[in-house]
N, C-alpha and C positions, 0 to 999 in steps of 0.2 A: 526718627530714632528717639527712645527713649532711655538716658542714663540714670541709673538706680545704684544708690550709694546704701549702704548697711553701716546705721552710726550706732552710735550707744543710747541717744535719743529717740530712734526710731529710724523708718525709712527717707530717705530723700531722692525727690528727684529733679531733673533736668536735661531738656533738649540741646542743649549745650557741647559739641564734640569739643572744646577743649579747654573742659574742665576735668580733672584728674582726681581734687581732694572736695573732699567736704571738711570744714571745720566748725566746729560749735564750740561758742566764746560766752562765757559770761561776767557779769559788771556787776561786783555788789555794789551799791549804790546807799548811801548812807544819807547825804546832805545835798540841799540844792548847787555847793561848790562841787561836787562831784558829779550833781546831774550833769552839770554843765561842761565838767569835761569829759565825759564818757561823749558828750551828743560833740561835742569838738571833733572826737576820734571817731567818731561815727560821717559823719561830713566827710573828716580827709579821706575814711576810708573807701566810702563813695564817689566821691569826685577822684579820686587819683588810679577809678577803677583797681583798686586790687584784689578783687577777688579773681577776675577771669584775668587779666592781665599777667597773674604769677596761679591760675589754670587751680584756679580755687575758688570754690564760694563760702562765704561767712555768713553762720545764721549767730546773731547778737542775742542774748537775751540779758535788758535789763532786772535785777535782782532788786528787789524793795523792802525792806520791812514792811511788817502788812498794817499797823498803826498809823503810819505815816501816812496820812489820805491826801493830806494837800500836796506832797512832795510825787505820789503817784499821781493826782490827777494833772502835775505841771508835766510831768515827762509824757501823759496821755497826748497833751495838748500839743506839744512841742513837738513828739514823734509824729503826730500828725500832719504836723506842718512841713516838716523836712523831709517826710519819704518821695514824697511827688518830686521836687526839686530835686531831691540824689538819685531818684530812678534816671528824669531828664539829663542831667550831668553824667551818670555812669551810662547813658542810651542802652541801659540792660537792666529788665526789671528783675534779674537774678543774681546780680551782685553781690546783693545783702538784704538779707531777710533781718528785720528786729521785731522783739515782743518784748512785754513788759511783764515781769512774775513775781506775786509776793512772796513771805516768807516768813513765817513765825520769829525766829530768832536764830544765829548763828552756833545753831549745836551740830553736834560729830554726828548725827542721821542727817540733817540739811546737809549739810557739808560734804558727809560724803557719797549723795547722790550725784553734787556736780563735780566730784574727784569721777566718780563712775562715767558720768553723759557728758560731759565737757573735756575738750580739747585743750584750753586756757581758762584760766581763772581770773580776773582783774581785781583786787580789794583796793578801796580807797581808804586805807586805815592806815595809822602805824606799823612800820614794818617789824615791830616785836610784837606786836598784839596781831598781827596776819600769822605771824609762825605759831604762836601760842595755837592759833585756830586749829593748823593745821596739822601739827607736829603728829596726832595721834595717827593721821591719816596715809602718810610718807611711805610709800613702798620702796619702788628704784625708778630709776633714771627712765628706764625704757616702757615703763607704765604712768608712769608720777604725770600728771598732767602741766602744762607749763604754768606758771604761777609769776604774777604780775601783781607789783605794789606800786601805786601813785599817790602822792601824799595828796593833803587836803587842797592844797592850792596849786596842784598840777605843777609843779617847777622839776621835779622828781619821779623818773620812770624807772623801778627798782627792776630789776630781773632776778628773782628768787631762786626757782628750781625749773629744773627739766630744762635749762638753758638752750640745748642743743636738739635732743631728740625731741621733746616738747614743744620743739620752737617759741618760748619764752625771750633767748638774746635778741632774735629777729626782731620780732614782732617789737621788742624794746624800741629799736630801733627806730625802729617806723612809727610807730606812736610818736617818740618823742619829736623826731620832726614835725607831724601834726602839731603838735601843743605847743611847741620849741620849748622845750623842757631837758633836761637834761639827762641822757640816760644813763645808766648805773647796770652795768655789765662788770663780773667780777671771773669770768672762767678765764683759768691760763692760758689756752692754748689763743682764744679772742684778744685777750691783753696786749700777748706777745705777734699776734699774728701770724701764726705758729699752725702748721695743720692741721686739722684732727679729723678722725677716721669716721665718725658719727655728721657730723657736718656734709662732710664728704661724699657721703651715699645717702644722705636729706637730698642734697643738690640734684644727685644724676639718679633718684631714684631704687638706688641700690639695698638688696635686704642684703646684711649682716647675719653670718654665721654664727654661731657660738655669741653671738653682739654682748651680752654681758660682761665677760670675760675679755675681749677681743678688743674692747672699745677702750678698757683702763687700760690695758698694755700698751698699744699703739699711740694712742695720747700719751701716757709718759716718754713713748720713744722719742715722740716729736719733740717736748719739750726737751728731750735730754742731749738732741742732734744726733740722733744713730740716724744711719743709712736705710734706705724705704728703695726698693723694685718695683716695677711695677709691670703686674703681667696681664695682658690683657687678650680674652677668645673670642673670634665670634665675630672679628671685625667693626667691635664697638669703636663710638665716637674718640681716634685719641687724640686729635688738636684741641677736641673741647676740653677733654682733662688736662691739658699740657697748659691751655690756658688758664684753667682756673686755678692751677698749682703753681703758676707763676707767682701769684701774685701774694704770695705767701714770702715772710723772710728767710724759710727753711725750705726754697724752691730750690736750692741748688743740691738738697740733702738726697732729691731726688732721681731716680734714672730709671728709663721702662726698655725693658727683653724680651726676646719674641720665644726666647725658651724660658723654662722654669731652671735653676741653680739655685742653690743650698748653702753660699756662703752667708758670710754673718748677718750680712745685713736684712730686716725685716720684708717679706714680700707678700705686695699686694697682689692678689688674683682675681681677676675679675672675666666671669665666664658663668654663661647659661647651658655650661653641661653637667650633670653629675659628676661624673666623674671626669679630674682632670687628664690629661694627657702623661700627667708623675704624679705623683704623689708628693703631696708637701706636708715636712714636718711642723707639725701641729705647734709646736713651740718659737716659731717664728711667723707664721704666715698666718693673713686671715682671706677667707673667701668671699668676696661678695658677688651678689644674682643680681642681674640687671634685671630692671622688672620691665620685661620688651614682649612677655610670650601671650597669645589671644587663644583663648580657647573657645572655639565654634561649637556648640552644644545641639544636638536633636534628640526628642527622647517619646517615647510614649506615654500618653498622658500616666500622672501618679505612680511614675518609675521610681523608685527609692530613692532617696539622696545614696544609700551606702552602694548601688548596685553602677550607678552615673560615679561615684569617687573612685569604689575599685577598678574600674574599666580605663578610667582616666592617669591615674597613677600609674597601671600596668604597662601602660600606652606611653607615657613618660619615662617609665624603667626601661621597655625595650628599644625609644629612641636616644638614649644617656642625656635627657633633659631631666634641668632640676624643678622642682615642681613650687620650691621658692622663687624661677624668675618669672610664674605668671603676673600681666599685670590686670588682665581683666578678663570676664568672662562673655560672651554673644549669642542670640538667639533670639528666634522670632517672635514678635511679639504676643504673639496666641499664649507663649506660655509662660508669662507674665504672671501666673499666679501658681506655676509649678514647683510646689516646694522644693521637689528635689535639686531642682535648677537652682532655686536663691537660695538655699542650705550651701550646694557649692559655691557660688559667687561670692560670699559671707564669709566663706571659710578660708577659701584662696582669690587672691587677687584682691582689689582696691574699690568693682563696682563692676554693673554687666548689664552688657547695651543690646535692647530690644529693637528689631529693625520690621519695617511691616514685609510685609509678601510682595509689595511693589518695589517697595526700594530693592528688594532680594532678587527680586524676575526681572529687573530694567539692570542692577550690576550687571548678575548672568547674559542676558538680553546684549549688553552693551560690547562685551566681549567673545562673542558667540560662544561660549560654555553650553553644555549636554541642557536641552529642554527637553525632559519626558512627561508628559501630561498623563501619560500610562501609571506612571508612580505612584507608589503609596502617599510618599512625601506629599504632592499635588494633589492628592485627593481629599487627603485630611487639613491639609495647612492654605492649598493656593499657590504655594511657592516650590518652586523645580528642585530645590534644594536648601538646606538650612544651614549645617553645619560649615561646610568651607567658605557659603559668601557670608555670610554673619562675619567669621572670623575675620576675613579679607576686610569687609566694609567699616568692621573695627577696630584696626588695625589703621588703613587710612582715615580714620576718623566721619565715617560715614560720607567720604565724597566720590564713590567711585570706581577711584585711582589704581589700578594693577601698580601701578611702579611703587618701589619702595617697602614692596615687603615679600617674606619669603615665604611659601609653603610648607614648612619644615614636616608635616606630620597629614598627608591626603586624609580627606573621609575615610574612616575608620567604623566599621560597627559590630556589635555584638547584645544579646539579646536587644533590650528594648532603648540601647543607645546608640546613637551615632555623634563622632567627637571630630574635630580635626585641629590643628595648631598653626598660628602663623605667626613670625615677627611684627611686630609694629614698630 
């Protein structure tokens, strides 16, 4: 199996079933006391494995003035030195990717290419002269990249913007343990311990409806103590959410319904169907889509991306699935350079996993599923079938496994596609 992730940077890949995110981090790097901590943070994040451990990989890039030769050629040398040992340490040479990139000077075109390709940002500057940078660049919360300031002597890990959705608070966090530094976390709802609705669907995955909108209402409800429902379809996880809303001061604010009601208090829905079972008024409630659904993909070669989207969506409409809970896309890996296929993957879903024609014939194989060598599918691919074990085998994370996931949507086709849908 091969997993391909669509960043702002370019393509990424990895044979890794569980890894979920890609993240691209970058360090402006000013001074040799900054080399030195950014390569600190670089170590713990290696040794403490957390890329694959929290189902991520981080590609670092250190940022340099391009003047500064001797301060780039210490970081050459230095990275050289540590990658061996942090691969050894993290026993996964896919942990963390680092490079090293110059940079003319810190203007609004530099700058805002790594607002565009990067995930987080790290300045080792002044945290007024970091804003200064950025100020012109600031959109909102659900775009703004996360933004991290470390003063000169590392004692200080600021969390700036994109706290939450950005994951800038986290990330505070964990750094500062690295350095034992102090972090510097200023959002209320963190402060107080207090829940918030952006945090909340970071955790289990969930896309936000209206999220703009939906995110400042529900955060101030929490801070204010209104009451919060919680409705959940689909049979999703609810001891995981029960537990992790425990642990919040404002856990008791809480109570989950197995119907939808319409008194005062605020309710959460959480359901991978289009359309709910009621309807809920929009000025209390927000939706969120669990990102659990796989989409099995077959196609003929140079099918459109538009003619593989309409078919797919149609197919989503007539099973009342919302096409925001896909979480990834699957298909063999012959079509690997099928645009239409990575235009969809890109577009919906997080990443989309290429499986060979063996690992597809030995699933099928292993559960006695329909073998037609008569097929067109076999004739052109090798494999008896594409779309449902793709989905299947991505779903259980390419080991297999029938248990634990559902069929929700059989092979399906129409002109030159074939789709099918499964839980993961």
């Amino acid at each position: 199996m091969i997993r391909i992730f669509h960043t702002a940077s370019g393509i990424k890949k990895t044979g890794h079933d569980s890894v979920f995110e890609v993240k691209n981090i970058a360090f402006i790097i000013i001074s040799q006391n900054s080399l030195k901590t950014a390569l600190d943070i670089y170590e713990g994040i290696a040794s403490s494995k957390i890329g694959i451990d929290t189902s991520e990989i981080l590609y670092l890039t250190f940022f340099i003035e391009k003047k500064k030769n001797e301060l780039i050629e210490t970081a050459k040398k230095y990275i050289s030195e540590l990658i061996p040992v942090s691969k050894s340490a993290a026993n996964n040479e896919k942990n963390t990717d680092i490079s090293i990139k110059n940079y003319e000077k810190l203007s609004i075109n530099f700058l805002g290419g790594l607002f565009r390709d990067f995930d987080r940002i790290l300045f080792f500057l002044a945290l007024g002269a970091t804003v200064r940078c950025i100020a012109p660049l600031i959109k909102d919360k659900l775009s703004d990249p996360g933004i991290i300031v470390i003063d000169e002597s590392g004692k200080f890990v600021i969390s700036v913007l994109s706290g939450h959705t950005g994951g800038a608070n986290e990330f505070t966090e964990q750094i500062s343990g690295f350095l034992n530094a102090v972090p510097v976390v200023t959002t209320a709802t963190d402060r107080t311990n207090r829940f918030s609705i952006d945090m909340f669907a970071k955790r289990f995955g969930f896309f936000i409806e209206a999220a703009r909108d939906k995110i400042k209402v529900f955060n101030k409800a929490s801070l204010r103590g209104e009451k919060f429902k919680i409705y959940i379809e689909n049979d999703f996880n609810v001891k995981e959410i029960k537990n992790y809303i425990d642990k919040f001061n404002n856990s008791k604010d809480f109570s989950y319904i197995n119907n939808l009601d319409f008194h005062s208090s605020k309710i959460i829905a959480i359901s991978t169907n289009e359309n709910l079972k009621k309807s809920i008024p929009a000025d209390i409630a927000v939706i969120l889509r669990p990102k659990r659904l796989v989409v099995g993909i077959g196609c003929n070669k140079n099918t459109d991306f538009e003619e593989i989207e309409d078919f797919i969506l149609s197919k989503f409409a007539d099973n009342n699935l919302s096409i925001n809970a896909i979480r990834n896309t699957a298909t063999i890996d012959l079509k690997m350079e099928e645009k239409g296929i990575l235009q969809f993957g890109e577009k919906y879903g997080g990443f989309v996993d290429f499986f060979t024609k063996k690992e597809i014939n030995d699933f099928i194989e292993g559960f006695n599923r329909k073998r037609d060598e008569d097929s067109l599918c076999f004739k052109h691919t090798g494999a008896y079938s594409v779309c449902e074990p793709c989905a299947a085998l991505s779903a259980k994370g390419g080991r297999g496994n029938e248990a634990g996931f559902i069929l929700l949507i059989p092979k399906q086709k129409k002109g030159n596609v074939t789709m099918a849908v499964t839980t993961a």
